[in-house]
ZAMARGU-4260 file (C-alpha; in steps of 0.2 Angstrom, whole numbers, plus 5000, padded with zeros to 4 digits):
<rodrens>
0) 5079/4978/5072 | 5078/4995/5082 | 5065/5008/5079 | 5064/5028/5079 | 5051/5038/5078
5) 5051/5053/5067 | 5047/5065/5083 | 5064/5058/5091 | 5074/5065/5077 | 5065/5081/5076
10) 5064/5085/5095 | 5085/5080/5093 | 5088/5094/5078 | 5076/5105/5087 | 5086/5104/5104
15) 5104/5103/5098 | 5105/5106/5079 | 5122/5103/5071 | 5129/5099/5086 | 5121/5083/5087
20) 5130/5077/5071 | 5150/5070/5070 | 5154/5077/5054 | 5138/5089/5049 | 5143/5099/5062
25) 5142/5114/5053 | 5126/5112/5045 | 5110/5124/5047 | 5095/5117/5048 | 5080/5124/5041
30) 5063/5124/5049 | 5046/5119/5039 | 5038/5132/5052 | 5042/5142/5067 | 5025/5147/5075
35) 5019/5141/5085 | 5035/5129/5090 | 5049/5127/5076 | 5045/5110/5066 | 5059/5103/5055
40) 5051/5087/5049 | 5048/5090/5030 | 5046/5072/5025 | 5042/5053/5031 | 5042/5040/5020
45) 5043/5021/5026 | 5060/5020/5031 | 5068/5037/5033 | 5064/5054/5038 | 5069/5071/5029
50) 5076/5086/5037 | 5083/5100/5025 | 5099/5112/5026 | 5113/5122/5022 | 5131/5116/5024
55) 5146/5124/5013 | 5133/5135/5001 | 5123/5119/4995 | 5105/5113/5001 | 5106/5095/5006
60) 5093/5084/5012 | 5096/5072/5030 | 5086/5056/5029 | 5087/5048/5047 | 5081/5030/5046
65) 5066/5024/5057 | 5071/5007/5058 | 5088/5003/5060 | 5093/4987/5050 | 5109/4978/5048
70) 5106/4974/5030 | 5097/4989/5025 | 5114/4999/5029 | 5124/4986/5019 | 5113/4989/5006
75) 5114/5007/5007 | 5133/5005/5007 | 5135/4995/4993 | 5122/5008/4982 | 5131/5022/4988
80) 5146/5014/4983 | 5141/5012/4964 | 5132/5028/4963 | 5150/5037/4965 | 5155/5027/4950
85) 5141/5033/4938 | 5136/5050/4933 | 5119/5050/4921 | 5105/5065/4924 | 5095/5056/4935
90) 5108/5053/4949 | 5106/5064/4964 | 5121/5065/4973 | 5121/5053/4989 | 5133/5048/5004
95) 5130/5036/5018 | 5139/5043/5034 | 5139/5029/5050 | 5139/5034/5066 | 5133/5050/5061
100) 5118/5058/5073 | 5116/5056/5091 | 5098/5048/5096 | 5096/5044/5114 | 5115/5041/5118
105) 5115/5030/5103 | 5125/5035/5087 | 5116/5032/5071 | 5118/5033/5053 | 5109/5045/5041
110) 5108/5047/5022 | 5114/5064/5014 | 5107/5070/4998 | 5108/5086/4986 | 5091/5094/4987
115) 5080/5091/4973 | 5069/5108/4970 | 5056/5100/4957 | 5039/5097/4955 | 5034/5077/4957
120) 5030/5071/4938 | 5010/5070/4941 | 5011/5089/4947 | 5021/5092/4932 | 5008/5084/4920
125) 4993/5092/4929 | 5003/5110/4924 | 5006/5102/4905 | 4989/5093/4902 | 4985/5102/4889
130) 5002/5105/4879 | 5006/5089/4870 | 5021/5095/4863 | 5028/5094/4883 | 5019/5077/4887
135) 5026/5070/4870 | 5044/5078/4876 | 5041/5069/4893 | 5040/5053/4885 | 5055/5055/4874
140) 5064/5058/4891 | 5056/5043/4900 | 5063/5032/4888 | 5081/5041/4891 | 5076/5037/4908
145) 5075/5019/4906 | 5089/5015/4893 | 5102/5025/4907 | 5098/5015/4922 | 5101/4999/4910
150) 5117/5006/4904 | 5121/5010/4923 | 5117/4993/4929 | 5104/5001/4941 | 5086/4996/4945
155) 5077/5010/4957 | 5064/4997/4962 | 5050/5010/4964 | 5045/5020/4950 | 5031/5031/4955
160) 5026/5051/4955 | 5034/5054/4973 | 5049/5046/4968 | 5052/5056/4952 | 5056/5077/4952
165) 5055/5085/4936 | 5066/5100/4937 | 5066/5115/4925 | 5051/5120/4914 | 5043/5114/4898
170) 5056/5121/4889 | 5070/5112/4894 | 5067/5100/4911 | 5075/5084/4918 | 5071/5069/4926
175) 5078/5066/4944 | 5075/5051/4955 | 5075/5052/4973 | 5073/5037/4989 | 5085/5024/4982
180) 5078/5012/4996 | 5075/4998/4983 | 5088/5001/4973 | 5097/4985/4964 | 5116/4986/4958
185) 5127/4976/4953 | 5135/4971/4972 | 5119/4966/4976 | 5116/4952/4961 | 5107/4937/4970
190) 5098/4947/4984 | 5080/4948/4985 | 5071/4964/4983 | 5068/4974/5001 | 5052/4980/4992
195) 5041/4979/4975 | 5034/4995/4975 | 5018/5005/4974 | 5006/4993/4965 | 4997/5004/4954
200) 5014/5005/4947 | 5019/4987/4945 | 5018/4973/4937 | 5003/4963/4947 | 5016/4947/4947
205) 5031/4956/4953 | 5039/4951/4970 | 5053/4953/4979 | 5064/4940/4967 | 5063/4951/4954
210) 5078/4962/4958 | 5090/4969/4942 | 5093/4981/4933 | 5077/4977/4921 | 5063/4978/4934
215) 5058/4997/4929 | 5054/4996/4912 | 5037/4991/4918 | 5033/5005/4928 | 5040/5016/4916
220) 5029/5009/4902 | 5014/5010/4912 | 5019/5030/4913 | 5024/5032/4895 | 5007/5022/4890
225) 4997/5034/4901 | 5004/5050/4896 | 5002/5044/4876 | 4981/5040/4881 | 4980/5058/4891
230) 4986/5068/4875 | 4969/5059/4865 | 4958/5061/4880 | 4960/5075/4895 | 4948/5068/4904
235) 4957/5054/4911 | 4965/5065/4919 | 4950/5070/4930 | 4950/5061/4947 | 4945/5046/4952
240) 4931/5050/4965 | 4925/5060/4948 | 4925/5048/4937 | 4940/5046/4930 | 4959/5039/4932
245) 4969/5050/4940
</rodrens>
């Protein structure tokens, strides 16, 4: 396994842009900030980092991978691969292109994505609190959520409010998942998980054996569960450190 730091990619888009790319070659990147040096980082995660830009009139998201493992990019093929296949609301567009950016004389793969402009679902409810018409709606579409990825043979693998972009606004919104790290499909029937998740959305007995396309209905549940006590009670919505559960 051969690791990158998320500096390494920046100062590489930072120095030569598009033209460190074999087939993004006429991509714009976008800067988080320019004073007082240009940053392009706008994300890390555990196993990628996100750059943003504009290539043919559409926004995409470049996720550069901090550790480069064999499997991990079979995997990502194989999703990738399936994903074309399908098409339900929650899919966000995604291609896996090898050999694609040049680190250190090395050429590595990255991850293309459609940007997702949408506020992470816990945002989204901290707007809604008080609206039960749109936490009720939220559910309805949670369950959508949960009976699509069946029908689509998919399991994300890590339900959780970073992962989840509600798009639109309380009138009409949509669910879109992002960082299909963990995903299970089909092709990968008989692996073992590469992750279980964030634990405060999981099953405590969960582990990396449980890997199909049924392994979100917990998490989901838990959400679903959580939105149905917050229309009773607002304040457990109130933080933690204050005394409450959020």
């Amino acid at each position: 396994m051969n690791y990158f730091t998320a500096l390494q990619y920046n100062d590489v888009i930072k120095k030569r842009g598009a033209q460190a790319f074999t087939t993004l070659s006429n991509i714009e990147f976008s800067p988080v900030r320019k004073i007082p040096v240009p940053i392009y980082l706008y994300g890390t995660g555990a196993n990628a980092v996100v750059f943003k830009g504009e290539r043919k009139g559409r926004t995409v998201a470049i996720r550069c991978f901090l550790n480069l493992n064999a499997k991990r990019i079979e995997r990502y093929s194989k999703i990738c691969s399936h994903l074309k296949m399908i098409s339900p609301g929650w899919k966000v567009s995604t291609n896996l292109l090898q050999n694609e950016i040049e680190v250190n004389n090395r050429k590595l793969p990255v991850l293309t994505m459609d940007w997702v402009e949408g506020k992470p679902i816990n945002e989204f409810v901290a707007k809604h609190l008080h609206q039960n018409n749109v936490l009720s709606d939220l559910q309805t579409k949670l369950v959508t959520l949960s009976t699509e990825l069946e029908e689509c043979n998919v399991g994300h693998g890590d339900i959780q409010c970073g992962n989840m972009l509600i798009v639109g606004d309380s009138l009409d919104f949509k669910i879109k998942l992002i960082d299909y790290d963990g995903m299970y499909v089909p092709s990968l029937t008989g692996e073992s998980a590469l992750e279980v998740g964030r634990s405060e959305f999981q099953h405590p007995r969960k582990d990396t054996s449980n890997f199909n396309d049924k392994i979100d209905r917990f998490p989901i549940w838990v959400m679903i569960i959580a939105l149905e006590a917050l229309k009773i009670d607002k304040s457990l919505w109130i933080q933690i450190m204050d005394g409450g559960h959020n």
